[in-house]
KELO-937433 format. One record per residue (C-alpha): residue in one letter; x, y, z. Coordinates in pm, 1 decimal, m for minus. Each point is the difference from the previous one (the first is absolute). Example, Ala and Ser with C-alpha at 12.3 -4.5 7.8 and 13.67 -1.06 7.14 Angstrom:
gunu X Y Z
A 1230.0 m450.0 780.0
S 137.0 344.0 m66.0
//
This chain:
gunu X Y Z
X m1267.9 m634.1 m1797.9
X m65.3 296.3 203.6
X m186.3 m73.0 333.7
X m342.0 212.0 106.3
X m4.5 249.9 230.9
X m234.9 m266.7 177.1
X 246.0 m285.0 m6.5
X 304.8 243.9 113.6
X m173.7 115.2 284.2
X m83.6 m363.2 102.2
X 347.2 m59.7 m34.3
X 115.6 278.3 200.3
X m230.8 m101.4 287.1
X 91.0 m377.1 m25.6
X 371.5 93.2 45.4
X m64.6 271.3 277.3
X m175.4 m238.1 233.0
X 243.5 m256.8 m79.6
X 288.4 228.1 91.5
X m204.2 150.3 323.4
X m89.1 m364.1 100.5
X 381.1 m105.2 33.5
X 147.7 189.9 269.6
X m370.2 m47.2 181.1
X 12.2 m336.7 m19.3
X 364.5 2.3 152.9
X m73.1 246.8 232.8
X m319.0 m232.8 146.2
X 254.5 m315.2 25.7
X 194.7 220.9 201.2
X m214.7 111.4 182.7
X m124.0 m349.2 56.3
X 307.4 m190.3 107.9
X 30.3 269.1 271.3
X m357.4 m61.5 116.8
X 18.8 m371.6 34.8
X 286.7 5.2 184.5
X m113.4 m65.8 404.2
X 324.9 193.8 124.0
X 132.5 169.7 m297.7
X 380.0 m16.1 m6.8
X 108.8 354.9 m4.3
X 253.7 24.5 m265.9
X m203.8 m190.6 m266.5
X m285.9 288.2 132.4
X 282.5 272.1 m78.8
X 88.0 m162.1 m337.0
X m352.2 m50.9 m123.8
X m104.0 339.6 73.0
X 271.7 116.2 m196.1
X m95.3 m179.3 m287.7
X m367.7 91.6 19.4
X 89.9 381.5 15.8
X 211.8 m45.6 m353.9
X m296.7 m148.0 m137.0
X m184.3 310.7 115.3
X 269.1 184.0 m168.0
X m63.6 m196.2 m303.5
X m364.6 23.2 5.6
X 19.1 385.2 59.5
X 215.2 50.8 m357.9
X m266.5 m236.7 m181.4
X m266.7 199.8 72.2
X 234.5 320.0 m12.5
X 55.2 m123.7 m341.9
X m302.4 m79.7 m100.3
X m187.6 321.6 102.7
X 288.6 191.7 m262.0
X m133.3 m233.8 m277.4
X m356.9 33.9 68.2
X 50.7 385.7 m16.4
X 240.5 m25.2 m331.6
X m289.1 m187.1 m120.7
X m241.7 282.7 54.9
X 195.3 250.0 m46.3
X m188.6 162.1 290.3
X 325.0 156.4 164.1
X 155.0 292.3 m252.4
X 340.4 64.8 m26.0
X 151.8 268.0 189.4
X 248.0 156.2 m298.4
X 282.3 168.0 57.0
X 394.8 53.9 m72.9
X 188.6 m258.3 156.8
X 348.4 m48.0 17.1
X 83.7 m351.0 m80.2
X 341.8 19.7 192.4
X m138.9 113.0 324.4
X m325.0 m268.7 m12.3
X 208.5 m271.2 m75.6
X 306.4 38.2 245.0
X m302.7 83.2 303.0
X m166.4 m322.9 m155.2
X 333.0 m179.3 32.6
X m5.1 177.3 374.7
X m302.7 m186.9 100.0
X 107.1 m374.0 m144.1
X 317.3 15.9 129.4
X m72.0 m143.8 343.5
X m189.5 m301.8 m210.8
X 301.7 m50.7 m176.1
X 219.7 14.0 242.0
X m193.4 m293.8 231.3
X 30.7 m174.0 m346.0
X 348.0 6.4 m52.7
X m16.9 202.6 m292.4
X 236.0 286.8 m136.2
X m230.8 281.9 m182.5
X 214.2 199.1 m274.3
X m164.3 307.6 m73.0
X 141.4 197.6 m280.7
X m127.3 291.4 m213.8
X 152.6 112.6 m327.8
X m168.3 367.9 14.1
X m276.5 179.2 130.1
X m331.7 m101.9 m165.2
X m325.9 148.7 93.0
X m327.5 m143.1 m103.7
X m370.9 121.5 30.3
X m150.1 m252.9 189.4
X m183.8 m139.9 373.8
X 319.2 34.5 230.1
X m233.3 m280.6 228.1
X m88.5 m207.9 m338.1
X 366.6 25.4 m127.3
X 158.7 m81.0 360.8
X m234.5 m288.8 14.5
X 162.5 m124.0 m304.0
X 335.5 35.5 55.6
X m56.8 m200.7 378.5
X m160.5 m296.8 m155.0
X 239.9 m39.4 m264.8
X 293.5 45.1 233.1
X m197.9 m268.3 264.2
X m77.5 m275.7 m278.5
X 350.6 33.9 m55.3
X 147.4 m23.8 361.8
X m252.8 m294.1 51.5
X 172.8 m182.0 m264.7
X 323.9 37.4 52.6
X 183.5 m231.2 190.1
X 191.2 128.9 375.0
X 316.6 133.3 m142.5
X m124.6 160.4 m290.9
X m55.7 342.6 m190.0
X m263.2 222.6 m141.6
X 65.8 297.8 m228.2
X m208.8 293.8 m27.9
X 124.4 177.0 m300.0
X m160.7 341.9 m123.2
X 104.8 152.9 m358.2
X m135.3 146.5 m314.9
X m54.7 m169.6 m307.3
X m79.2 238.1 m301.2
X m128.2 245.8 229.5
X m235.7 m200.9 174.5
X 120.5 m119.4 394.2
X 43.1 m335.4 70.1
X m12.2 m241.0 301.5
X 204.4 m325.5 17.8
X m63.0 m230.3 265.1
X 287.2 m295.8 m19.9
X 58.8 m272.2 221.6
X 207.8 m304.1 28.4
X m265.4 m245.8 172.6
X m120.0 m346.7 m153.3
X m182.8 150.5 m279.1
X m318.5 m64.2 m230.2
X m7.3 m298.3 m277.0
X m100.6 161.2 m328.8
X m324.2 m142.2 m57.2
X m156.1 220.4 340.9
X 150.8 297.6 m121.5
X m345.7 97.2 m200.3
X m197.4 m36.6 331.2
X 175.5 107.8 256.3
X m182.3 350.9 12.3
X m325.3 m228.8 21.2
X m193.9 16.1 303.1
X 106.3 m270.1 299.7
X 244.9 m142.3 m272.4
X 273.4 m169.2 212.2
X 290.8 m202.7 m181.9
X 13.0 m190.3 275.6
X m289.2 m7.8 219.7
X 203.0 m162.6 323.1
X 248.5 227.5 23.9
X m214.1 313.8 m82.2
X m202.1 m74.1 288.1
X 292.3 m41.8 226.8
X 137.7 312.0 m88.4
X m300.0 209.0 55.9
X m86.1 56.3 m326.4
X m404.4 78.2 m129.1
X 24.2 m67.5 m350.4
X m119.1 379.5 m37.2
X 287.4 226.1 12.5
X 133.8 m45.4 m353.5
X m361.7 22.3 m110.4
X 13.8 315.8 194.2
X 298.6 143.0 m164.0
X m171.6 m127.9 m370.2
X m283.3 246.9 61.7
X 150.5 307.9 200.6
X 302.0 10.9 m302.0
X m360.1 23.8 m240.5
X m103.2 218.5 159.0
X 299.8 231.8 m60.3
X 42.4 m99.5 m371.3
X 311.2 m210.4 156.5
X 95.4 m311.9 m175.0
X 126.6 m337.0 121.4
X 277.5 m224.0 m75.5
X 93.0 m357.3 145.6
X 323.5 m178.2 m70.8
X 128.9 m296.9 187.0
X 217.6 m325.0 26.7
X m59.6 m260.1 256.7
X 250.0 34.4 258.6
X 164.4 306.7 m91.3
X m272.3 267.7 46.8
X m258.9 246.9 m133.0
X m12.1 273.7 m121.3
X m331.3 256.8 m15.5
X 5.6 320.5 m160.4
X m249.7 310.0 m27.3
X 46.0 232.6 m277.7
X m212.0 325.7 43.5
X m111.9 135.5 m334.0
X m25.8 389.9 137.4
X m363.3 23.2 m10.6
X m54.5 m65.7 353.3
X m327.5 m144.0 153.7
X m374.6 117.8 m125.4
//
C-alpha cells in the first residue's frame, strides 16, 4: 500500500528528530559527567571532549545530509550540466577518501577500463561516487579492500563499487536505498553512519537517468553498481 505524502512526511520528521536526538542526548551526558565532577580529573576531561566533538562531527553530516534530501525533494537546486569525465571525477573522488580509508585500514583499488564521459552534475556525480565508496569502507573490516571499477557496458559507462566487508543478508537488500535504513542499527551508529547517504546516492543517480544495482552475501561483501543510460540529468 503506498503511503501519503502526509504520512511520509510524518515519517521523515519522526526519524530526523530521532536521529538528531541521539548524538544530543550523548553529547548532554557528556557534558554532564564533566560538570558534576568537583575537581574534574583531567584526562577523563581530555577524553570526553573528544568524544563530544565526534558527536558534533556526527551531528554536522545528519543535518548535512538531511538539508541534500530536503532539496532533492524540492527540486529547488537545478543541476549544473556539463561534460564530465568520469575518469578524472572518480580518481579526485578517490583523492579525497583516501585519508578515511587509510585511518580505516582499508586498501582502495581504483581501476578504469577506458575513458567514459557522461553529461551530468560533476558535484551530484562526485557526491555519489564518495558515499558509495564510504558505506563501503565503513563496512569493511581493518584489513580489507574496496574496488572502484569504471567500464562500459554496451556503450553506456559503468561504476562498480566492490568490497570485501561483512556484507548485507538478502532480505535488506530491497531497502537499503530507503531513508535511515540501517542493517544494523548498533554498528551504523558507531561508524558514523546517517542512514541518508545511500538514500542520497538513490536520488542524485535519478536524477541523471542512472540506475542502481545491489548484490551481496553476508560476510563476503557488496557490491553497488551505477549504470548511466547516456541521457544525462534534466
Amino acid at each position: 500500500k503506498l503511503q501519503t505524502m502526509d504520512q511520509m512526511r510524518s515519517d521523515f520528521i519522526s526519524n530526523a528528530s530521532h536521529e538528531l536526538k541521539t548524538p544530543l542526548s550523548a553529547m548532554k551526558i557528556l557534558i554532564e559527567s564533566i560538570l558534576h565532577q568537583e575537581t574534574p580529573d583531567p584526562a577523563m576531561t581530555r577524553e570526553f571532549l573528544g568524544d563530544i566533538n565526534q558527536e558534533i562531527d556526527r551531528l554536522s553530516a545528519i543535518v548535512g545530509d538531511l538539508l541534500t534530501i530536503v532539496r532533492f525533494d524540492s527540486r529547488s537546486e537545478k543541476l549544473q550540466m556539463e561534460p564530465i569525465a568520469l575518469d578524472e571525477l572518480l580518481f579526485d573522488t578517490l583523492s579525497r577518501l583516501s585519508p578515511v580509508a587509510n585511518r580505516a585500514g582499508i586498501a582502495l583499488e581504483p581501476s578504469c577500463d577506458e575513458l567514459c564521459f557522461v553529461n551530468g552534475d560533476p558535484i551530484k556525480l562526485q557526491q555519489v561516487i564518495y558515499n558509495l565508496c564510504d558505506n563501503a569502507v565503513k563496512y569493511t573490516p581493518r584489513g580489507g579492500t574496496v574496488w572502484v571499477r569504471l567500464y562500459t557496458e554496451a556503450g553506456r559507462a559503468v561504476i562498480e563499487v566492490k568490497d570485501n566487508g561483512i556484507g548485507i543478508p538478502k532480505e535488506s537488500i530491497p531497502h537499503i536505498f530507503e531513508r535511515f535504513y540501517r542493517v544494523d542499527k548498533a554498528r551504523s551508529r558507531s561508524t558514523g553512519g546517517t542512514g541518508l547517504g545511500l538514500s542520497i546516492v538513490k536520488h542524485a543517480a535519478a536524477w541523471h537517468h542512472a540506475s542502481l544495482e545491489a548484490e551481496s552475501v553476508p560476510d563476503k561483501g557488496t557490491r553497488i553498481t551505477i549504470i548511466f543510460d547516456g541521457k544525462g540529468g534534466e
